[in-house]
N, C-alpha and C positions, 0 to 999 in steps of 0.2 A: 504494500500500500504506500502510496506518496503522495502528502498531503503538501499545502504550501504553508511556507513561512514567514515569518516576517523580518523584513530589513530597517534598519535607519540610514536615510539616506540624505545629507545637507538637512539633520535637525529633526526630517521627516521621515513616519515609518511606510514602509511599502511593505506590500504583498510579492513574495516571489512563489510563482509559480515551477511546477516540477518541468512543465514544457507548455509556451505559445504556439498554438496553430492560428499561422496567415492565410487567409481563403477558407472560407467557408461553399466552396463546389463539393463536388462528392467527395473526392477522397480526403478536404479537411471533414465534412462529414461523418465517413466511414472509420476513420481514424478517430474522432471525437467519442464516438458509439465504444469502442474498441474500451479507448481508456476511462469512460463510464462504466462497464463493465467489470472493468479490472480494479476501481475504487482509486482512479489514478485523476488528482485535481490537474483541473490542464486552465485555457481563457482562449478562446478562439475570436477571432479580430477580421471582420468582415467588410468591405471597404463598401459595397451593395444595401439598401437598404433593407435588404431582406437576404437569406443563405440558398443559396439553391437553384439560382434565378437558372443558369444555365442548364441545369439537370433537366428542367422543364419543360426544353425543348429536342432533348435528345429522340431518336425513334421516332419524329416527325411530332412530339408531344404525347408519344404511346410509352417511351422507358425502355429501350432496346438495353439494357443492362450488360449481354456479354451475349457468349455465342458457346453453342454444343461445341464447335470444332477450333480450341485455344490450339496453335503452333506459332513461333520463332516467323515462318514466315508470313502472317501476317502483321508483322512487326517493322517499324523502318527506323536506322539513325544509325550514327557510325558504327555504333560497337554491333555487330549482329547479336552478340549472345551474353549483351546485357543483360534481359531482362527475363530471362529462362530461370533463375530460381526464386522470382518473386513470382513469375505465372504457371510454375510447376507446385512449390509450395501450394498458393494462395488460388488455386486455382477456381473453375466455374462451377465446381463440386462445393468449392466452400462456399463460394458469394451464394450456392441458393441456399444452403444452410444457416448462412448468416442472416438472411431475411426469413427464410422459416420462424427462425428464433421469435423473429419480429410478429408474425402473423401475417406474413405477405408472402403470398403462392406466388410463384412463377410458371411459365406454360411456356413452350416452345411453340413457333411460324415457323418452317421449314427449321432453317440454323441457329436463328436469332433466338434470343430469351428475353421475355417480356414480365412485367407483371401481369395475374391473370386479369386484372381490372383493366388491359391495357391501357392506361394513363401513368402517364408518369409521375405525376404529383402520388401517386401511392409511396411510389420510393421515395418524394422526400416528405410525406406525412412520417412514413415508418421509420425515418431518420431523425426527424428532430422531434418525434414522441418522446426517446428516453435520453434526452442532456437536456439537463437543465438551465434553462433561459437563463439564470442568471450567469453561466459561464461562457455567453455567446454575446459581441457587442456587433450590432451591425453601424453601418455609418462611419464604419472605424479602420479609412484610409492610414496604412502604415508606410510612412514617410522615410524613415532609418532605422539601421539593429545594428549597433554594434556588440562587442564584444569584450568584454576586461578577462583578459587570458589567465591571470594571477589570482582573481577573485572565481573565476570560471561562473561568471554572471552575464547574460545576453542583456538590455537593456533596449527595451523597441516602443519603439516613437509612432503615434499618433499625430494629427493635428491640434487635439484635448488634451491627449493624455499621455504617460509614460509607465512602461508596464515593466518587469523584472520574471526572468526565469531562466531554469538550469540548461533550456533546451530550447530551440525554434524549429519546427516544420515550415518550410516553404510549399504550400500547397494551394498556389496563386495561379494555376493556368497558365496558358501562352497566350500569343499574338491575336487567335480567332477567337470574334465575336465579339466585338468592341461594346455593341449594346448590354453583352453583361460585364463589363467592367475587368474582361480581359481582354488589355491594350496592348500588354506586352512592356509595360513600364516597371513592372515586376522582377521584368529579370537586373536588373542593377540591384537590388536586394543581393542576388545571388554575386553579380560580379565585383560587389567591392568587397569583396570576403577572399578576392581572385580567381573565381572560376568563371569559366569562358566559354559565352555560347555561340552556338553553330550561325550558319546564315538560317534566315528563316524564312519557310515558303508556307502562303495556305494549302493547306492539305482538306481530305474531302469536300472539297468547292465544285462549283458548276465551273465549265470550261468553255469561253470564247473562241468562237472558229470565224473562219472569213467571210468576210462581207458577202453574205446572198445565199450558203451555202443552206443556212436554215429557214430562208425567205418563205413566209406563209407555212411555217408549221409550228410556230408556237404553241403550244397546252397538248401536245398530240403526243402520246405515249404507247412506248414500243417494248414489248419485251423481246431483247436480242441478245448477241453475242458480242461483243465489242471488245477489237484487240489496239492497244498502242501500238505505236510503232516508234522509235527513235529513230532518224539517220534511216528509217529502212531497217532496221531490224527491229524482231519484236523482243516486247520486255515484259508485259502482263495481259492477261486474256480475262472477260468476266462476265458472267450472265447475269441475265436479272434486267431490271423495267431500266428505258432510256426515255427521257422527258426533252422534247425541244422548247427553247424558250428563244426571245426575241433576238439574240446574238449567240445562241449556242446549244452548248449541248447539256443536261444534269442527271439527275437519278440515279442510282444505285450503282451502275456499272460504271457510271462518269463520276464518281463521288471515289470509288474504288481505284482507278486509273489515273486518278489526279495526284494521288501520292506518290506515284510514280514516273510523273512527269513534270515534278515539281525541280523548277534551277534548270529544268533540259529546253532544249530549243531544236529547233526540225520534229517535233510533233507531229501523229495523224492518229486520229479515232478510225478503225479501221470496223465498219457496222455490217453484219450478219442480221439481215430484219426477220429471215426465215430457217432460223439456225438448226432446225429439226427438220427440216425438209432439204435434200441435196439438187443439185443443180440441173438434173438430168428430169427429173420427177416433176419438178418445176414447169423445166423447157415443155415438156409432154404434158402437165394439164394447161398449158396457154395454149398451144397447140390447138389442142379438144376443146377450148372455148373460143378461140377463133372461129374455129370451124362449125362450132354449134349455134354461135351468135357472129355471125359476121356480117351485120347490119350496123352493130352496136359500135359506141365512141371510142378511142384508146383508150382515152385518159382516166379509164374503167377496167381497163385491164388486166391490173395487177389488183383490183378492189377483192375480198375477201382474205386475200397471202397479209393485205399491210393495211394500215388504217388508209380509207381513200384520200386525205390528204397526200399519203404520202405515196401513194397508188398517183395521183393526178399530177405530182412534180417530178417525178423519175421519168416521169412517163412524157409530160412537156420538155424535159431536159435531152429527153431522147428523139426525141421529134415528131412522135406518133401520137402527141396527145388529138389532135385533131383527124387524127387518120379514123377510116373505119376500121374495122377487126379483117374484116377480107382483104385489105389493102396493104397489114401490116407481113412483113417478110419473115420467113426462119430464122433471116442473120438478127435481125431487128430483135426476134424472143427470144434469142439467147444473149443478145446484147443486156435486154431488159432481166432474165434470167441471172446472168452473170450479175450486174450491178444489185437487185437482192441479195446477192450472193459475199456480196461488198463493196458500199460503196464510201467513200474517203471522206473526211473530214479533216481537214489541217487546221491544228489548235496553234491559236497566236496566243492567246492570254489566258488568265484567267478572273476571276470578280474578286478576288481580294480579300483581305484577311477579315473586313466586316462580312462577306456573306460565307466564310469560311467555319467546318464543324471543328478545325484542329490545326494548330502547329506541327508541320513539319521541320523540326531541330528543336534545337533549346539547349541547356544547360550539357556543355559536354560530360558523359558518362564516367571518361576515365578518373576525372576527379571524386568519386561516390564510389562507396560499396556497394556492390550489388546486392546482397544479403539482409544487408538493416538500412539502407538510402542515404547514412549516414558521408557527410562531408567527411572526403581523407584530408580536407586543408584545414576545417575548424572542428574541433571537439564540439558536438552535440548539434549541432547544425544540419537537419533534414532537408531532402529535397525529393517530393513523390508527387507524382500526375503527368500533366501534359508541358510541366516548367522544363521537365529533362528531355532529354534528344531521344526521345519515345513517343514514336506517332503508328496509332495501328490503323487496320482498314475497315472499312466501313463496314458495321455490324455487331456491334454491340463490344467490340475488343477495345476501344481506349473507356470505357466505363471498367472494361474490366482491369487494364492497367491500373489506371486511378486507385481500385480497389488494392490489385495486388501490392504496389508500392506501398499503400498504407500501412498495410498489416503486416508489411516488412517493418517500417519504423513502429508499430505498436509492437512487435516483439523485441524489438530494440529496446525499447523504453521496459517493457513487464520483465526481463530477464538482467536488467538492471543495468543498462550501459551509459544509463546514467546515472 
């Protein structure tokens, strides 16, 4: 058990707590839960007027929490095999345990794990059920932490106020999603203690492609196969829904592919709109609807394989939208065949770190234990979530980072390493 203490400080007595958690998102959260459990005083310091904001939109606002299938590679940042003994430990076995506890069922969607309410305000009703408010400040922007290395006392600044304890979690998020109060002005927390973070890209973002290439398919959703390409070669392949929006491309499979072409240039979304049907099967029922309907307009063509949006601009792009079905040629269905089969997208940009679900980079790895998150440059100094150079892919695996990280430093702290 580790309760806090009291100091005299310039005259006046303070409260030193065993450990400060900054960021109240999940994993200060999850961590908070942890050391309530364990009868371990902690003060969690929330810069947001309220804890959680971000949690609440995770899984489209359903709480995609983690995934049945945890591996390494859906992981990205420099060290590959960082983060393999906080997500073999701590794995998706325990986070449902951990919410069992709580009385929140979880349920599987294909991969994903959701809660069964699917909403995500479940997760953080059954989060801040059991800590107690008075050890939670929100509104409570933390401006500096030093550190008195001879007294082994943190010292972390407020705009109000100044707080005292044996220990600091950094669990501030990164760069994405500025609307919750992760700006990415957090990480100088971490770098004047000297640790040094990576460049940083948004990761799971919607992805900009060239001018016209999505002209008149905005809101029109496809479930496909969608491969990157770098330079021409390929680097990630992903199925699952693709959503056009007014300059590009989003959804699942483009949220998944963005981490992966995040800092790369020569880009292409390379789209499979009928990725269960092969090309030959294809060419042969156009064929048979030619020939059954050959009165009928092109640009109808390909209408039942794709959404007719996207049936009426392959099909104008090809030049047979105005043709009738008897007019169109063999070469022309295979032409049109083929391009179902793949057609390109070259990504120039992307929307940026406000419409982004995550940082890709952060705080480089090699200065941290991988085992307890603990800082190798300052005694008691935490750093777990998406502040470290740990970004996973879309589907529930950076909720479960968050997790796993935490309960790397809540072992640290219950087995006494501080």
């Amino acid at each position: 058990m580790l309760k806090y203490y009291i100091i005299k400080q310039f005259g006046v007595l303070f409260v030193v707590y065993p450990i400060i958690i900054v960021g109240g998102g999940f994993s200060g959260l999850v961590l908070a839960n942890g050391l309530t459990d364990n009868n371990i005083d902690f003060l969690l310091l929330e810069r947001n007027d309220r804890v959680g904001k971000k949690l609440l939109a995770t899984g489209n606002g359903r709480g995609n929490v983690t995934n049945k299938n945890i591996a390494l590679e859906n992981y990205h940042g420099a060290d590959f095999s960082f983060p393999s003994f906080a997500l073999k430990t701590y794995d998706n076995r325990h986070i449902e345990g951990f919410f069992d506890k709580k009385g929140i069922i979880l349920t599987c969607e294909d991969d994903k794990v959701y809660p069964a309410s699917l909403q995500a305000n479940s997760l953080l009703d059954g989060l801040r059920l059991y800590i107690d408010e008075a050890k939670i400040k929100t509104n409570a922007y933390v401006s500096d932490i030093t550190f008195d290395k001879a007294k082994k006392l943190f010292t972390v600044k407020t705009k109000d106020d100044i707080y005292y304890s044996r220990a600091v979690a950094l669990c501030v998020g990164g760069m994405a999603g500025k609307a919750f109060g992760t700006d990415g002005s957090s990480y100088r927390l971490a770098e004047k203690f000297g640790h040094k973070v990576s460049k940083l890209y948004p990761a799971l973002v919607q992805l900009v492609t060239e001018k016209g290439s999505v002209k008149g398919l905005k809101g029109v959703k496809q479930t496909v196969k969608a491969t990157l390409t770098v330079g021409g070669k390929v680097i990630k392949t992903a199925v699952g829904d693709l959503l056009f929006t007014d300059n590009g491309l989003s959804g699942n499979t483009i949220f998944t592919l963005s981490s992966f072409s995040a800092g790369k240039t020569d880009c292409t979304i390379n789209v499979e709109f009928v990725p269960q049907i092969d090309v030959e099967q294809i060419i042969k029922s156009l064929k048979n609807r030619r020939d059954s309907y050959p009165d009928l307009l092109g640009e109808t063509l390909l209408s039942g394989l794709v959404h007719s949006r996207i049936s009426s601009k392959i099909c104008q792009e090809a030049g047979v939208a105005k043709l009738i079905y008897s007019k169109i040629s063999d070469k022309q269905i295979e032409m049109l065949a083929k391009t179902l089969k793949n057609t390109c997208f070259k990504v120039v940009d992307t929307t940026g770190f406000d419409n982004a679900q995550v940082t890709n980079g952060g705080v480089l790895t090699k200065d941290v234990n991988p085992e307890t998150m603990e800082s190798k440059l300052v005694s008691g100094l935490y750093l777990c979530g998406e502040v470290l150079d740990v970004a996973g892919d879309c589907g529930g695996y950076n909720l479960q980072w968050a997790y796993s990280s935490a309960n790397c430093v809540l072992g640290a702290i219950i087995n006494g390493n501080r």
